[in-house]
C-alpha positions in Angstrom: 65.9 52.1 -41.6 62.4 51.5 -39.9 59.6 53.1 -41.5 56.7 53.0 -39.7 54.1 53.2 -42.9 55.7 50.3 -44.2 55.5 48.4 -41.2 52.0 49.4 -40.8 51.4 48.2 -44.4 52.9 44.9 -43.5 51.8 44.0 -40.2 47.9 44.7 -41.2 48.5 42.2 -44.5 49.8 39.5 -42.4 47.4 40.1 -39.6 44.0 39.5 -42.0 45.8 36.8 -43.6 46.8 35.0 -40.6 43.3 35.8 -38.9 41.9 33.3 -41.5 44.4 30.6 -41.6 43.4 26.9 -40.3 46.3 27.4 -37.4 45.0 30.3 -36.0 41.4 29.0 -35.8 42.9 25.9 -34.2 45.0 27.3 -31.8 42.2 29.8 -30.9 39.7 26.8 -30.1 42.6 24.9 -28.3 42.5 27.6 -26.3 39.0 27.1 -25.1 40.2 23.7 -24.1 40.1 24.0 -20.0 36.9 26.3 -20.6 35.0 23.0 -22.2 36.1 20.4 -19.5 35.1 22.6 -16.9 32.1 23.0 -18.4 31.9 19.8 -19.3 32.8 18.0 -16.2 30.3 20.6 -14.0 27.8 19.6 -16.6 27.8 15.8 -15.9 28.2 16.6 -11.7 24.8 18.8 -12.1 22.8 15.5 -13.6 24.4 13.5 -11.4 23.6 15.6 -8.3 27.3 15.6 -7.4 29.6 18.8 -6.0 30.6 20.8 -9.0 34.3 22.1 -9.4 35.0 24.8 -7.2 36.2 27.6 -10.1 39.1 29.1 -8.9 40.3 25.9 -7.4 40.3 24.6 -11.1 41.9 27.9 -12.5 44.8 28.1 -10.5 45.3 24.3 -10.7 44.1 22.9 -14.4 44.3 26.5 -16.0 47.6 28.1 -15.0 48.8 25.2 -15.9 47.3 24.3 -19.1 47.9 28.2 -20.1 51.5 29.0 -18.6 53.2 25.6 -19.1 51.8 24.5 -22.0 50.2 27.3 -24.4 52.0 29.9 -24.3 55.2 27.7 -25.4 53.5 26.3 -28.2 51.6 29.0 -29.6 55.0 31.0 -29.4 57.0 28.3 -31.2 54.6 27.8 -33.8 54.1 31.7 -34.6 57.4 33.2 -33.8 59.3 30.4 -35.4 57.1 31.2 -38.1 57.7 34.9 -39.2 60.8 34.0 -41.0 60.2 30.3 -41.2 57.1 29.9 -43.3 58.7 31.9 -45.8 62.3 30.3 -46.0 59.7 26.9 -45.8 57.5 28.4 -49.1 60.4 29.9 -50.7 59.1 33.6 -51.0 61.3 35.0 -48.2 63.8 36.0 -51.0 61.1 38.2 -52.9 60.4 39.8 -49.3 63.8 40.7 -49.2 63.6 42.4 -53.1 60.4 44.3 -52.3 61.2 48.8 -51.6 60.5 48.2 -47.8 63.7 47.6 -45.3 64.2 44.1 -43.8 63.8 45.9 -40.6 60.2 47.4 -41.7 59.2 43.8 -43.1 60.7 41.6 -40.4 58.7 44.2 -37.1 56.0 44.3 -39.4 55.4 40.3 -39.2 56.8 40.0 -35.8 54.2 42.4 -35.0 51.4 40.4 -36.4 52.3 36.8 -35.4 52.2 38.2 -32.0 49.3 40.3 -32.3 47.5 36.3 -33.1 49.2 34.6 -30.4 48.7 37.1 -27.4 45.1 37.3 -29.2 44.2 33.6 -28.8 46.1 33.5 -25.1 43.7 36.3 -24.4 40.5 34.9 -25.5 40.9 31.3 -23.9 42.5 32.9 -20.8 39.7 35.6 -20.1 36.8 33.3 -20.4 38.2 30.2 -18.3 38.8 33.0 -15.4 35.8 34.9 -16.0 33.5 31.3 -15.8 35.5 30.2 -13.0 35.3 33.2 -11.2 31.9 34.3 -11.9 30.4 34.9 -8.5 33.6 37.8 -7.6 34.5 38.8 -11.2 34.1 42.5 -10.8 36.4 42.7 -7.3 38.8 45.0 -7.3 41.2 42.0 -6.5 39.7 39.9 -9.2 40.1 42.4 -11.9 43.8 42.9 -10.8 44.3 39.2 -10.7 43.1 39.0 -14.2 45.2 42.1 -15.4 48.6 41.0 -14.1 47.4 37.4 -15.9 47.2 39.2 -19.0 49.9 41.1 -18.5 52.6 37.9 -17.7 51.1 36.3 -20.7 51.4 39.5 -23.1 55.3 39.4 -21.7 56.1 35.8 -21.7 54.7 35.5 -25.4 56.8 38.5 -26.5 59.8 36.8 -25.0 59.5 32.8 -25.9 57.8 34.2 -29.7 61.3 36.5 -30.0 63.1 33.2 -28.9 61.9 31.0 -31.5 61.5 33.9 -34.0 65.2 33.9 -34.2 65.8 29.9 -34.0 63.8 30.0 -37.5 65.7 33.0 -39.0 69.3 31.1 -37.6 68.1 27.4 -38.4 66.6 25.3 -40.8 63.7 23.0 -39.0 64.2 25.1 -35.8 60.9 23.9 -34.8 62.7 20.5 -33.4 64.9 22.7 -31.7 62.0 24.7 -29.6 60.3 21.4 -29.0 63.3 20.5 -27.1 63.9 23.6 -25.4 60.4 23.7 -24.0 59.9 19.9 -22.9 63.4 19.4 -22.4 65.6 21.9 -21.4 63.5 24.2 -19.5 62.1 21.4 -17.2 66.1 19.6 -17.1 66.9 23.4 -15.8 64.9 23.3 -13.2 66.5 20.6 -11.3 70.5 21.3 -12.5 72.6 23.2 -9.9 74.1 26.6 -10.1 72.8 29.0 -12.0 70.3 26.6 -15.2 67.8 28.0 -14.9 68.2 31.9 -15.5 68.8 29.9 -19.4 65.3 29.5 -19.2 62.3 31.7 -19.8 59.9 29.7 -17.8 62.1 31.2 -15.0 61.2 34.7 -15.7 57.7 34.0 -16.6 56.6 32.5 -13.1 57.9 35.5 -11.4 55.3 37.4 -12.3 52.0 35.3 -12.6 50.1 35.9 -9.7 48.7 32.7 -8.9 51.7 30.3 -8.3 51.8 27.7 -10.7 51.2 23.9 -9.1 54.6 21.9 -7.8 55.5 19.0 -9.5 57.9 17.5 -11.7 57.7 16.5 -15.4 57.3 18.6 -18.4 54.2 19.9 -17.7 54.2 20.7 -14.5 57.3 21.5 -12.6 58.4 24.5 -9.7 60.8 27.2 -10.4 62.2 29.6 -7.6 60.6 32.7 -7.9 62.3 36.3 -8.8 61.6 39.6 -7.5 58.5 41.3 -9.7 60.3 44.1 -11.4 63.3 42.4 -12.0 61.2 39.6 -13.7 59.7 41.7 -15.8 63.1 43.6 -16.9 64.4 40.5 -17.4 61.8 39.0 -20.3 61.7 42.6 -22.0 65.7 42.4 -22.2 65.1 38.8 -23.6 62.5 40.0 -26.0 65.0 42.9 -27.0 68.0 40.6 -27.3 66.6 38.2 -29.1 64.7 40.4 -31.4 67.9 42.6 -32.0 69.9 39.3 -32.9 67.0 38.2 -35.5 67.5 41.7 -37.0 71.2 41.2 -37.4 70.5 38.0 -38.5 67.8 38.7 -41.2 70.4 41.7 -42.5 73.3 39.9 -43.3 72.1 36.6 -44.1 71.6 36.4 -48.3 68.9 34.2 -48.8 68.8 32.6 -51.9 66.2 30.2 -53.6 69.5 27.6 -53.9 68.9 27.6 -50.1 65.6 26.8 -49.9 66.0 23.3 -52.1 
Protein backbone atom coordinates (compact mmCIF):
# COMPACT_ATOMS: atom_id res chain seq x y z
CA UNK A 1 0.00 0.00 0.00
CA UNK A 2 1.35 3.53 -0.90
CA UNK A 3 1.41 5.99 1.75
CA UNK A 4 2.10 9.17 0.83
CA UNK A 5 3.73 10.40 4.32
CA UNK A 6 6.10 7.72 4.01
CA UNK A 7 7.06 8.50 0.67
CA UNK A 8 7.31 12.03 1.52
CA UNK A 9 9.60 11.03 4.42
CA UNK A 10 11.71 9.03 2.07
CA UNK A 11 12.07 10.97 -0.95
CA UNK A 12 13.18 14.31 1.08
CA UNK A 13 16.04 11.93 2.92
CA UNK A 14 17.41 10.79 -0.24
CA UNK A 15 17.02 14.05 -1.94
CA UNK A 16 19.49 16.10 0.77
CA UNK A 17 21.56 13.16 0.71
CA UNK A 18 21.97 12.86 -2.88
CA UNK A 19 22.17 16.80 -3.31
CA UNK A 20 25.59 16.45 -1.57
CA UNK A 21 27.10 13.49 -3.02
CA UNK A 22 30.40 13.79 -5.38
CA UNK A 23 28.03 12.36 -8.46
CA UNK A 24 25.59 14.84 -8.35
CA UNK A 25 28.04 17.75 -8.09
CA UNK A 26 29.75 16.06 -11.08
CA UNK A 27 27.12 15.43 -13.24
CA UNK A 28 25.71 18.97 -12.41
CA UNK A 29 29.03 20.60 -13.64
CA UNK A 30 29.15 18.19 -16.68
CA UNK A 31 26.24 19.65 -17.49
CA UNK A 32 27.71 23.04 -17.92
CA UNK A 33 29.95 21.50 -20.34
CA UNK A 34 28.66 23.07 -23.88
CA UNK A 35 28.00 26.34 -21.71
CA UNK A 36 32.01 26.58 -21.12
CA UNK A 37 33.19 25.80 -24.80
CA UNK A 38 30.90 28.22 -25.99
CA UNK A 39 32.11 30.54 -23.81
CA UNK A 40 35.21 29.54 -24.11
CA UNK A 41 35.57 29.28 -27.87
CA UNK A 42 33.64 33.03 -28.19
CA UNK A 43 36.21 34.11 -25.68
CA UNK A 44 39.36 33.30 -27.70
CA UNK A 45 37.32 34.57 -31.30
CA UNK A 46 36.77 38.11 -29.33
CA UNK A 47 40.89 38.48 -28.83
CA UNK A 48 41.42 37.26 -31.92
CA UNK A 49 39.08 39.62 -33.67
CA UNK A 50 37.35 36.64 -35.36
CA UNK A 51 33.35 35.93 -35.95
CA UNK A 52 31.98 34.56 -32.66
CA UNK A 53 29.62 31.44 -32.75
CA UNK A 54 26.27 32.28 -33.83
CA UNK A 55 24.17 30.96 -30.55
CA UNK A 56 21.43 29.15 -31.74
CA UNK A 57 23.40 27.74 -34.48
CA UNK A 58 25.56 26.16 -31.72
CA UNK A 59 22.41 25.09 -29.61
CA UNK A 60 20.59 23.22 -31.99
CA UNK A 61 23.84 21.67 -33.28
CA UNK A 62 26.62 21.12 -30.23
CA UNK A 63 23.70 21.33 -27.51
CA UNK A 64 20.82 19.21 -28.55
CA UNK A 65 23.23 16.95 -29.14
CA UNK A 66 25.40 16.96 -26.29
CA UNK A 67 22.02 17.10 -24.04
CA UNK A 68 19.55 14.69 -25.91
CA UNK A 69 22.04 12.04 -27.17
CA UNK A 70 24.32 12.04 -24.64
CA UNK A 71 23.12 13.35 -21.03
CA UNK A 72 20.18 12.46 -20.57
CA UNK A 73 21.21 8.65 -21.15
CA UNK A 74 23.85 8.79 -18.81
CA UNK A 75 22.56 10.69 -16.10
CA UNK A 76 19.45 8.32 -16.27
CA UNK A 77 21.56 5.12 -16.19
CA UNK A 78 23.66 6.29 -13.46
CA UNK A 79 20.59 7.52 -11.16
CA UNK A 80 17.74 5.21 -12.09
CA UNK A 81 19.98 2.15 -12.19
CA UNK A 82 20.83 3.39 -8.90
CA UNK A 83 17.64 3.55 -6.69
CA UNK A 84 17.82 -0.10 -6.18
CA UNK A 85 21.31 -0.66 -7.18
CA UNK A 86 23.44 1.26 -4.74
CA UNK A 87 21.77 -0.53 -2.14
CA UNK A 88 21.83 -4.19 -3.38
CA UNK A 89 25.82 -2.72 -4.21
CA UNK A 90 26.23 -1.54 -0.21
CA UNK A 91 24.19 -4.29 1.11
CA UNK A 92 21.50 -2.22 3.06
CA UNK A 93 18.69 -2.84 0.55
CA UNK A 94 17.57 -5.79 2.92
CA UNK A 95 17.24 -3.40 6.02
CA UNK A 96 15.10 -1.06 3.56
CA UNK A 97 12.94 -3.83 3.03
CA UNK A 98 12.59 -4.60 7.19
CA UNK A 99 11.93 -0.88 7.90
CA UNK A 100 7.44 -0.14 8.83
CA UNK A 101 7.15 1.65 5.36
CA UNK A 102 5.80 -0.51 2.16
CA UNK A 103 8.31 -1.46 -0.68
CA UNK A 104 6.01 0.51 -2.73
CA UNK A 105 6.32 3.80 -0.32
CA UNK A 106 10.23 3.22 -0.20
CA UNK A 107 10.88 2.20 -3.85
CA UNK A 108 8.45 5.84 -5.31
CA UNK A 109 10.05 7.54 -2.60
CA UNK A 110 13.68 7.04 -4.07
CA UNK A 111 12.55 6.93 -7.60
CA UNK A 112 11.16 10.13 -6.78
CA UNK A 113 14.38 11.60 -5.70
CA UNK A 114 16.93 10.26 -8.14
CA UNK A 115 14.80 11.88 -10.58
CA UNK A 116 14.14 14.94 -8.86
CA UNK A 117 18.49 15.17 -9.25
CA UNK A 118 18.69 14.15 -12.67
CA UNK A 119 15.87 16.31 -14.30
CA UNK A 120 17.44 18.98 -11.80
CA UNK A 121 21.02 18.86 -13.35
CA UNK A 122 19.39 18.45 -17.11
CA UNK A 123 17.56 21.61 -16.15
CA UNK A 124 20.34 23.77 -14.99
CA UNK A 125 22.94 22.92 -17.80
CA UNK A 126 20.04 23.00 -20.39
CA UNK A 127 18.57 26.52 -19.31
CA UNK A 128 21.74 28.36 -19.31
CA UNK A 129 23.42 27.04 -22.60
CA UNK A 130 19.90 28.26 -24.28
CA UNK A 131 19.48 31.24 -22.37
CA UNK A 132 23.47 32.38 -23.34
CA UNK A 133 22.92 31.33 -26.71
CA UNK A 134 19.85 32.88 -27.23
CA UNK A 135 20.36 35.95 -25.34
CA UNK A 136 19.49 38.72 -27.84
CA UNK A 137 15.46 36.97 -28.34
CA UNK A 138 15.13 35.14 -24.91
CA UNK A 139 11.96 36.62 -23.82
CA UNK A 140 9.99 35.82 -27.38
CA UNK A 141 7.00 34.35 -27.04
CA UNK A 142 8.59 31.58 -29.50
CA UNK A 143 11.71 31.46 -27.51
CA UNK A 144 10.13 30.85 -24.26
CA UNK A 145 8.00 28.07 -25.91
CA UNK A 146 11.08 26.65 -27.47
CA UNK A 147 12.65 26.47 -24.11
CA UNK A 148 9.44 25.01 -22.43
CA UNK A 149 8.78 22.11 -24.79
CA UNK A 150 12.90 21.58 -24.28
CA UNK A 151 12.26 21.17 -20.68
CA UNK A 152 9.36 19.43 -21.12
CA UNK A 153 11.00 16.44 -23.64
CA UNK A 154 13.77 16.27 -21.20
CA UNK A 155 11.54 16.04 -17.98
CA UNK A 156 9.73 12.99 -20.15
CA UNK A 157 12.66 11.34 -21.67
CA UNK A 158 14.44 11.22 -18.16
CA UNK A 159 11.26 9.71 -16.56
CA UNK A 160 11.27 7.07 -19.24
CA UNK A 161 15.16 5.99 -19.82
CA UNK A 162 15.57 6.53 -15.52
CA UNK A 163 12.36 3.86 -15.16
CA UNK A 164 14.31 1.79 -17.79
CA UNK A 165 17.39 1.36 -16.05
CA UNK A 166 15.70 1.67 -12.64
CA UNK A 167 14.38 -1.70 -13.35
CA UNK A 168 17.62 -3.27 -15.13
CA UNK A 169 19.20 -2.68 -11.47
CA UNK A 170 16.30 -4.08 -9.44
CA UNK A 171 16.25 -7.34 -12.29
CA UNK A 172 20.15 -7.52 -12.67
CA UNK A 173 23.25 -7.57 -10.94
CA UNK A 174 25.88 -5.00 -12.74
CA UNK A 175 23.01 -3.76 -14.92
CA UNK A 176 24.97 -0.76 -15.49
CA UNK A 177 26.94 -2.86 -18.45
CA UNK A 178 23.71 -3.64 -19.68
CA UNK A 179 22.46 0.26 -20.10
CA UNK A 180 25.88 1.11 -21.48
CA UNK A 181 25.06 -1.19 -24.26
CA UNK A 182 21.54 -0.33 -24.78
CA UNK A 183 22.38 3.37 -25.17
CA UNK A 184 25.60 3.13 -27.47
CA UNK A 185 24.67 0.05 -28.91
CA UNK A 186 21.34 -0.91 -29.37
CA UNK A 187 19.54 2.29 -29.78
CA UNK A 188 21.90 3.58 -32.56
CA UNK A 189 21.97 -0.45 -34.25
CA UNK A 190 17.96 0.29 -34.11
CA UNK A 191 18.13 2.93 -36.06
CA UNK A 192 19.33 1.44 -39.17
CA UNK A 193 17.60 -2.36 -38.79
CA UNK A 194 14.41 -2.84 -40.84
CA UNK A 195 10.92 -3.30 -39.78
CA UNK A 196 9.85 -2.15 -36.82
CA UNK A 197 13.70 -1.72 -34.30
CA UNK A 198 13.36 1.08 -33.49
CA UNK A 199 9.89 1.58 -31.52
CA UNK A 200 12.54 -0.92 -28.93
CA UNK A 201 14.06 2.20 -28.44
CA UNK A 202 13.46 5.25 -26.35
CA UNK A 203 15.53 7.55 -28.32
CA UNK A 204 12.61 6.98 -30.81
CA UNK A 205 10.12 8.49 -28.68
CA UNK A 206 12.29 11.09 -27.28
CA UNK A 207 12.98 12.94 -30.73
CA UNK A 208 9.45 13.20 -31.42
CA UNK A 209 8.98 15.74 -29.33
CA UNK A 210 12.13 18.06 -29.08
CA UNK A 211 11.52 20.88 -31.00
CA UNK A 212 14.69 21.53 -32.55
CA UNK A 213 15.55 18.36 -34.71
CA UNK A 214 18.43 16.81 -33.59
CA UNK A 215 21.59 16.88 -36.30
CA UNK A 216 21.69 13.73 -39.00
CA UNK A 217 24.43 11.57 -38.77
CA UNK A 218 25.51 8.21 -37.94
CA UNK A 219 27.39 6.83 -34.94
CA UNK A 220 26.54 6.68 -31.44
CA UNK A 221 26.36 10.03 -30.81
CA UNK A 222 24.73 11.40 -33.33
CA UNK A 223 22.32 9.51 -35.51
CA UNK A 224 18.53 10.35 -37.22
CA UNK A 225 15.40 8.65 -36.18
CA UNK A 226 12.00 9.02 -38.07
CA UNK A 227 9.95 11.24 -36.25
CA UNK A 228 6.32 10.38 -34.48
CA UNK A 229 3.38 12.35 -34.22
CA UNK A 230 3.57 14.81 -30.95
CA UNK A 231 0.93 13.34 -28.79
CA UNK A 232 1.44 9.97 -29.56
CA UNK A 233 5.14 10.49 -28.61
CA UNK A 234 4.49 11.67 -25.57
CA UNK A 235 1.76 8.80 -24.68
CA UNK A 236 4.19 6.58 -25.70
CA UNK A 237 7.26 7.59 -23.08
CA UNK A 238 4.60 7.98 -20.21
CA UNK A 239 3.35 4.27 -21.00
CA UNK A 240 7.11 3.37 -20.96
CA UNK A 241 7.66 5.24 -17.76
CA UNK A 242 4.50 3.40 -16.37
CA UNK A 243 5.50 0.02 -17.67
CA UNK A 244 8.65 -0.10 -16.57
CA UNK A 245 8.05 1.38 -13.26
CA UNK A 246 5.10 -1.01 -12.63
CA UNK A 247 7.48 -4.01 -13.57
CA UNK A 248 10.27 -2.64 -10.98
CA UNK A 249 7.38 -2.66 -8.37
CA UNK A 250 6.53 -6.24 -9.09
CA UNK A 251 9.89 -6.83 -9.18
CA UNK A 252 11.06 -5.22 -5.82
CA UNK A 253 7.78 -7.16 -4.16
CA UNK A 254 8.48 -10.58 -4.83
CA UNK A 255 12.07 -10.61 -5.03
CA UNK A 256 13.64 -11.72 -1.23
CA UNK A 257 16.68 -10.07 -0.93
CA UNK A 258 18.98 -11.49 1.18
CA UNK A 259 22.62 -10.35 2.43
CA UNK A 260 23.74 -14.21 0.98
CA UNK A 261 22.86 -12.29 -2.32
CA UNK A 262 24.78 -9.51 -1.97
CA UNK A 263 28.35 -11.56 -1.40
Amino acid sequence: MLNLNNVKTIYLFFTKKLFKSKKTKFFILFSFFPLIIFLLVNGIKAVNHSSPLEGSVFFARGGMSFFFQLYIQLVSLLFGGSVLGDEIESKTLIYLQASPASKLSVLTGKFLSYFTVSFSSFFLGSTSLYVVTNFNNIFDPGSMKTLAQLEFAGFLSILAYSSFFMMLGALLKKSTILGVFFIFGWEGLAQILPGAAQKMTIIYYMTSIIPIELPRGRGPFNFWVERLPYFEAVLMLLFISTLFFAATAYIFYRKEYVLADHS
